[in-house]
N, C-alpha and C positions, 0 to 999 in steps of 0.2 A: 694439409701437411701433417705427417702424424709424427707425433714429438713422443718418446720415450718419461715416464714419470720422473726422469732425474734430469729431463731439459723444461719440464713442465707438464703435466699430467692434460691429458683432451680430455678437458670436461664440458660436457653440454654441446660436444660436436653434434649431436645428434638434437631436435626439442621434441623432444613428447613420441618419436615414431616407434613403430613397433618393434617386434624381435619375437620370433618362437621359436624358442630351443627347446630340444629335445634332450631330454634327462634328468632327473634333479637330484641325481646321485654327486659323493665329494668330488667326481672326476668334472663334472660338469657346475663346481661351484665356481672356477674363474668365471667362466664365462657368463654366468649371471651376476656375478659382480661387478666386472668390466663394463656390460653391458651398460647396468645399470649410472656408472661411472660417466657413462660415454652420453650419458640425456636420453639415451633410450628405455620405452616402458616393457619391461622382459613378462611375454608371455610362455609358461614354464610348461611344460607336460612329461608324465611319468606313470606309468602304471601301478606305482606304490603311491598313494599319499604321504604314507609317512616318511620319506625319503629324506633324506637329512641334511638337500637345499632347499625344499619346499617354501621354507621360509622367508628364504630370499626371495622369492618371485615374488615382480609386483601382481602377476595374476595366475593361480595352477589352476591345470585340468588335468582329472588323471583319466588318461586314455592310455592302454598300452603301446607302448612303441612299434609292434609288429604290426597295427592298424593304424595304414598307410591313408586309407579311404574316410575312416574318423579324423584324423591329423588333418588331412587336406579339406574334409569338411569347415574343422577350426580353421583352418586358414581362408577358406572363403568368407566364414559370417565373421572375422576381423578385417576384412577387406573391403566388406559392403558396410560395415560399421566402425569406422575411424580411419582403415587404411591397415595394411604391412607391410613392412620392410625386406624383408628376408629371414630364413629360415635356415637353422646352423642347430650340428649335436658337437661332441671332441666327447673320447674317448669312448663311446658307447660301438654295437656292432648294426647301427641301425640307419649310414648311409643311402641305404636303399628307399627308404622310408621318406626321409629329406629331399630325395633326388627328384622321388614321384611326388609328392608332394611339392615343390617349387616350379617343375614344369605343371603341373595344372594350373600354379597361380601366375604361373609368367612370373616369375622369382631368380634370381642370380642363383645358378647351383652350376650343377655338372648335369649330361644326361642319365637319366634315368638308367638306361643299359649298361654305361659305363660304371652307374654305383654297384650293378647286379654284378658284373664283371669280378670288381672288388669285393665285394661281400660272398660270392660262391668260389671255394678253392677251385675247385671243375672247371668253370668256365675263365676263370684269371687261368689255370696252367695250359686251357686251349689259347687263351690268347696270346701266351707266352710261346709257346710252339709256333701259332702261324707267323708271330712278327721273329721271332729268330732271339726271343731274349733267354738269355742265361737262367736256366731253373732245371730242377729234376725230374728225370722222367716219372712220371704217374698213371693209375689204374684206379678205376673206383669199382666201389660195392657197394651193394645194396642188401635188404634184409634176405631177399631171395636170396643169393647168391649162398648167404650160410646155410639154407637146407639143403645141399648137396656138396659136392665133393669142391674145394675152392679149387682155382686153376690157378698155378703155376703166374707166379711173378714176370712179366717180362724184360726183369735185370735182375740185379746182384744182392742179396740182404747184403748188410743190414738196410732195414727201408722204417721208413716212419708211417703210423697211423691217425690220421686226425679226422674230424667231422667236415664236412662241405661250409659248412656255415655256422661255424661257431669261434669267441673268441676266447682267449685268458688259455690258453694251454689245456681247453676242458678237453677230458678223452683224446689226447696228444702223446703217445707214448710209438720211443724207441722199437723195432722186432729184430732179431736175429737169426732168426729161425721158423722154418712154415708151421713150428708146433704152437710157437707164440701169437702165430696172426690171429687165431681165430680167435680170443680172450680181447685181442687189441681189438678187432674190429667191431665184437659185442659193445664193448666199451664207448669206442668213437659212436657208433650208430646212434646209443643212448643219450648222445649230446646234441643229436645231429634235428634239426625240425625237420630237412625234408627226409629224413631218414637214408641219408647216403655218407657212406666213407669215401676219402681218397688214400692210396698208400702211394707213398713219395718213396725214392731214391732217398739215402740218409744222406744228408751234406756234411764232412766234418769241413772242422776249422773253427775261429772264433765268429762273432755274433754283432751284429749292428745293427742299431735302431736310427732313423733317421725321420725327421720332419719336415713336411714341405707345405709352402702357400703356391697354388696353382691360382695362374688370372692368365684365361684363355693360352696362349702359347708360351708364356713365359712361367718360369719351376724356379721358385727361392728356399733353396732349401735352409732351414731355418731350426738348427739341431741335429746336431751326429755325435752317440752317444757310443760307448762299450758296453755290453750286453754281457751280464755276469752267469751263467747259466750253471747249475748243479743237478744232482740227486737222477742220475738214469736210472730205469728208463725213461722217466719223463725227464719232463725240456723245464725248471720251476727257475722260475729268473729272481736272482737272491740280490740283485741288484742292477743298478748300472751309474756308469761314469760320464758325465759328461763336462767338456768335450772328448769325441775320441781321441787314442793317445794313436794312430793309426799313423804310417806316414803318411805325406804328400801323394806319393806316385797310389799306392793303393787305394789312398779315399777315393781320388780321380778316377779309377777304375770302377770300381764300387759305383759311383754317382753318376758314370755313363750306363750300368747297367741300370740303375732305379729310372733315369728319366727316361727311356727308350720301357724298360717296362711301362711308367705313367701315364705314355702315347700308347702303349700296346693295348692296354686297360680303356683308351677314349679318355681318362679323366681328364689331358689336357682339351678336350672340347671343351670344357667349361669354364664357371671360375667355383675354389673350392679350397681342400685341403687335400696333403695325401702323405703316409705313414707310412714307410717301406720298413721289412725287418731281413735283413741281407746279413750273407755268409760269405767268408773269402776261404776258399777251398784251393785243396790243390789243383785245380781245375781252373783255378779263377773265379771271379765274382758270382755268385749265384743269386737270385731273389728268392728269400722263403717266401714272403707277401706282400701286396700293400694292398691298405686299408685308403677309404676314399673319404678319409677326417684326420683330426689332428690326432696326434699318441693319447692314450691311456698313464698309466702306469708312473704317475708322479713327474712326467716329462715335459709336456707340450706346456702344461700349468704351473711349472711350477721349477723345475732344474734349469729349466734351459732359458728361464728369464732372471735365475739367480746366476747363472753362469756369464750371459751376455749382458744383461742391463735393458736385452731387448723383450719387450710384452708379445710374443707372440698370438696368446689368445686374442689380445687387441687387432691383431692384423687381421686373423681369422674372421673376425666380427667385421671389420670395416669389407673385408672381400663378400662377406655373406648379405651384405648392404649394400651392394654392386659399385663400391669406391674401388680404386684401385691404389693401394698398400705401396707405400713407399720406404725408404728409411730402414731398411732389411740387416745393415749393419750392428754387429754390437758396439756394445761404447763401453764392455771392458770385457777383457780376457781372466776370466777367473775358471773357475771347475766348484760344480757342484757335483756330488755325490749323494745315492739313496742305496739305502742299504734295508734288507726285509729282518722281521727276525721271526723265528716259526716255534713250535713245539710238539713234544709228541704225542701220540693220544690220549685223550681223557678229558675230564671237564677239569672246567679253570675254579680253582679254590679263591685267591687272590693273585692283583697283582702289585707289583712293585717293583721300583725305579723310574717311575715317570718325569718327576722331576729332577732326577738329577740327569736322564737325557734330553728334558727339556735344557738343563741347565748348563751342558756341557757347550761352550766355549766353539764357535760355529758353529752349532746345529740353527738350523730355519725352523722345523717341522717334526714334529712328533704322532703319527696318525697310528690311532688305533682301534684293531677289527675286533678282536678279542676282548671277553669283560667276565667278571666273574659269574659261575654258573655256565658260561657258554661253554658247550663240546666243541672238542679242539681235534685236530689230526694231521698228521705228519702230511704236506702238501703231496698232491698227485698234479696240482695245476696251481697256475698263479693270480686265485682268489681266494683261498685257504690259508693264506699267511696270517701270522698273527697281529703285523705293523708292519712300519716299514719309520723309516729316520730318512729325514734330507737335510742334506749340510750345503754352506755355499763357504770357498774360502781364496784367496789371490793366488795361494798356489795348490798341488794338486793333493800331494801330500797333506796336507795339511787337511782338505776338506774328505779326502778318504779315511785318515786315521781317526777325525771327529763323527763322521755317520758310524763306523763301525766300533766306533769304540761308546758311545749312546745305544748304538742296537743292543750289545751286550750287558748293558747297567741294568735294563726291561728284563726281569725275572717273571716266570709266569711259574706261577704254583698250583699241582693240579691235587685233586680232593683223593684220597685213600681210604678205604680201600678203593678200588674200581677196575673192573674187569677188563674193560682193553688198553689200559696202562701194563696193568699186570699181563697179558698178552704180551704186550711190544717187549716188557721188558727180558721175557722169556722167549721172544723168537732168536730165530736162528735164521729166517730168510734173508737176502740181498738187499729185498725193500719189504720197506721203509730201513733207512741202512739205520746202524749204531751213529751214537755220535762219535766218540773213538773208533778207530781202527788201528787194535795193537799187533805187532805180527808176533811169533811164533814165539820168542824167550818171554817177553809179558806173558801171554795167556798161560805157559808153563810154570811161571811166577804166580801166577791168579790161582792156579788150580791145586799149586804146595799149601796154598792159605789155608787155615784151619776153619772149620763151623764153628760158632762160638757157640758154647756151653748153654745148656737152659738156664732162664734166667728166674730172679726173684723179683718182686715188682719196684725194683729200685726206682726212686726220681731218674729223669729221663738228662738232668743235672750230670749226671754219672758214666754217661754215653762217652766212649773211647775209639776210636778205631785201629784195628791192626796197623802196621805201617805194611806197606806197600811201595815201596823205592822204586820198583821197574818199572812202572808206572807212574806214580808221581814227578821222577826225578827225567823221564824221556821229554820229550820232543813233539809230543801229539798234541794237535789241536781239534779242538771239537766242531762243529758245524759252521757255530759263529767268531772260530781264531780264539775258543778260551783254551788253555791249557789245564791237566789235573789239579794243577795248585787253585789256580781262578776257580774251577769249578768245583773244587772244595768249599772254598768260601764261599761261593753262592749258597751252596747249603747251609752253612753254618748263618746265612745270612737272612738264608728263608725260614731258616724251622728257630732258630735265636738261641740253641745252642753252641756251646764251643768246643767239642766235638773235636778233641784232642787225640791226636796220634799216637800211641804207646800203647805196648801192652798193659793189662788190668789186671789188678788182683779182682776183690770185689764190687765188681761194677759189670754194667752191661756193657759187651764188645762186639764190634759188628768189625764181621768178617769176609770173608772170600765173597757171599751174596750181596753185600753193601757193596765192596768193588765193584763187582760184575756188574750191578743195577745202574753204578755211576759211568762204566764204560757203555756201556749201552746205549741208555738214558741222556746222561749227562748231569748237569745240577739238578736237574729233573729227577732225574732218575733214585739218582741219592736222597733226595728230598722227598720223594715218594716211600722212600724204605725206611728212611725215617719218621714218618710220619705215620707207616701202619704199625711200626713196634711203637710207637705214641700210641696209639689207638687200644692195641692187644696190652698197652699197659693199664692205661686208666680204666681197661675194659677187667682188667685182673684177670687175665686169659692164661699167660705164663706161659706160653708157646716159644719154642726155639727161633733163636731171629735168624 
């Protein structure tokens, strides 16, 4: 009987048996914790050693995960030597992998075909076609197809372009037009292993992730979140909520599409997991995909056992161990929230705020991708982020205003001078957007602002900024909900000056290009400009800021 950690924790349900999970990436740290929780001995594998669960395993092998026939080899010589259990990944894209390998060892999984089903866009939106389930029409390409003239779409842009097999939004970008396909599809291909694109019909509407434990014919679904999406033409998911705030009648719509997809895919032939990420269009429920494992993306592991009180990746394990998972209820209704937070290009000088979003009042979880020295860039997919924040709280409000208001206390400081900062700051393209978007009386107000005067190599002490009212005093918020004032202070917070508003007699005063660089930029941005007349000072350069 599987008891939740707050009716008593199952420990040593398991003595001594095995487990080989696949990944020892932070996505797949429950799972080797639990694991190990659970009386079982976790055999880990990963094609990085240095992966940063490694250390949790009570045994790694680093094989890559794409070598199906390696894996299934380790699972034979621990079966002729001590025995194994079953064999389980969450959130990695290597189902396929697991599938074949537990059918060779006569292991508790799903079929093999059914993982390929999931893991190839192609073959999931043929199986979507012949069983009658809700999704977008599609066309695929391959490298051939770009040396000659492309053929005509057969629907309507706008359409999306993604890789056959690939996950995290890599080479996933929005087209509106046949001039942009061809950049799209160079793009997707370069992510792609078997070197194929698919282009989708574009679904609008909002966004749903959803989690399920599959045991042979029965679907518990086990997590339905809100899917926060921003920044087209890519799809970069800036967060999500869970539970959804979605009605009654819609979810039910929604969750007869996913489980009629689940059968369409084979994955209920077996026993397993499965990840749907679903669209409610005006059309009605759509399926963008499912995955034939638990979510990624701070979900499966980690929201959705703050939010219910229920251990999902526990269940996942006991099904991977060919138990069948009981106790699928929550035992409280809370909402967790995970919020990302990113930056723009350049490399990371310092960072700071860590603790005080560790320390902020709700928050669970502080994870962080970004360190100083690393090169950083405005996300095209959702591995590029710089963190991400999880909050768990009894109402919902409460645990959304605590993720995002931690994401935003995490300053990232990038080094100046540096040439694709100074790029971003100076573009003028769609993407990577500004962090502001002022309309027409701001920018008119930006561009009356004066250049400030050449300067003399005063203390940086002495630093004033013009004021700029139509802008500080509006309504605009930046990427992450700060507003001009907030993102003033973050500069004043990064660089440790106090960077007073007024005009200057004799002192340095940064003008229209300070603005500009903070609309753009953001605290980033201002903190960038001020850091390279920091630089052109102590350098005794005397150059116009």
């Amino acid at each position: 009987m599987l008891c939740d950690k707050k009716e008593g924790p199952i420990m040593n349900e398991f003595s001594g048996e095995r487990i080989l999970i696949l990944g020892a990436g932070v996505m797949q740290g429950p799972a080797i914790s639990i694991a190990r929780d659970l009386g079982l001995f976790t055999v880990v594998v990963d094609g990085d050693p240095n992966a940063p669960e490694v250390s949790k395993a009570d045994r790694f092998e680093c094989i890559d995960l794409k070598d199906k026939e390696g894996i299934a080899d380790l699972g034979l010589s621990l079966q002729s030597n001590g025995g194994l259990g079953g064999i389980m990944t969450a959130g990695t894209d290597f189902s396929a992998t697991v599938a074949w390998a537990a059918e060779k060892l006569g292991l508790p999984g799903i079929p093999y075909e059914a993982a390929l089903n999931a893991s190839d866009k192609d073959r999931m939106r043929r199986c979507f076609e012949a069983a009658g389930v809700p999704s977008p029409q599609f066309t695929v390409f391959t490298g051939e197809t770009l040396k000659g003239k492309l053929p005509a779409l057969p629907f309507s842009y706008p359409a999306v372009v993604k890789p056959v097999d690939n996950m995290g939004a890599r080479g996933c970008r929005r087209v509106d037009t046949p001039e942009e396909l061809t950049a799209a599809l160079e793009d997707a291909l370069g992510f792609s292993r078997s070197g194929r694109a698919i282009v989708e019909e574009y679904m609008d509407g909002p966004e749903f992730s959803v989690d399920a434990i599959v045991y042979k014919d029965e679907i518990h679904v086990c997590g339905f979140a809100d899917r926060h999406i921003f920044f087209p033409p890519y799809f970069i998911e800036m967060g999500h909520t869970m539970p959804s705030n979605l009605g009654k009648k819609e979810t039910a719509s929604l969750m007869e599409a996913f489980f009629a997809g689940i059968r369409a895919l084979g994955i209920s032939g077996g026993v397993g997991a499965a990840k749907g990420d679903l669209k409610l269009t005006p059309r009605g429920p759509m399926i963008g995909e499912i995955a034939a494992r638990l979510s990624g993306g701070y979900m499966s592991g980690w929201t959705y056992p703050y939010a219910s009180g229920v251990d999902l990746t526990r269940l996942a394990i006991l099904t991977a161990m060919g138990r069948r998972p009981v106790n699928f209820g929550p035992l409280h209704h809370w909402t967790s929230a995970e919020r990302a937070f990113i930056s723009i290009p350049g490399k990371v000088r310092s960072i700071q705020g860590l603790d005080q979003a560790r320390n902020t009042p709700l928050v669970k979880d502080v994870f962080l991708r970004a360190a100083p020295s690393s090169l950083v860039r405005f996300p095209e997919n959702n591995v590029s982020k710089c963190g991400n924040v999880l909050s768990a709280a009894p109402d919902r409000g409460g645990a959304i205003a605590a993720a995002e208001g931690a994401a935003c206390s995490v300053l990232i400081r990038l080094e100046a001078p540096n040439p694709e900062t100074a790029a971003f700051l100076t573009a003028t393209a769609a993407f990577p957007p500004g962090a502001y978007t002022p309309d027409a009386a701001i920018l008119a107000a930006l561009n009356r602002l004066p250049d400030p005067p050449e300067t003399h190599f005063l203390k940086l002490s002495t630093i004033n900024i013009i004021p700029f009212p139509e802008f500080t005093g509006s309504s605009l918020m930046d990427y992450m909900g700060r507003s001009p004032e907030e993102s003033l202070e973050a500069v004043r917070s990064i660089t440790g000056l106090a960077l007073p508003i007024k005009d200057s007699g004799d002192t340095i005063t940064l003008g229209r290009r300070f603005w500009a660089a903070l609309i753009r930029g953001g605290y980033q941005g201002g903190a960038y400009f001020v850091d390279t007349i920091n630089n052109q000072t102590e350098q005794g350069e005397g150059k116009k800021i």
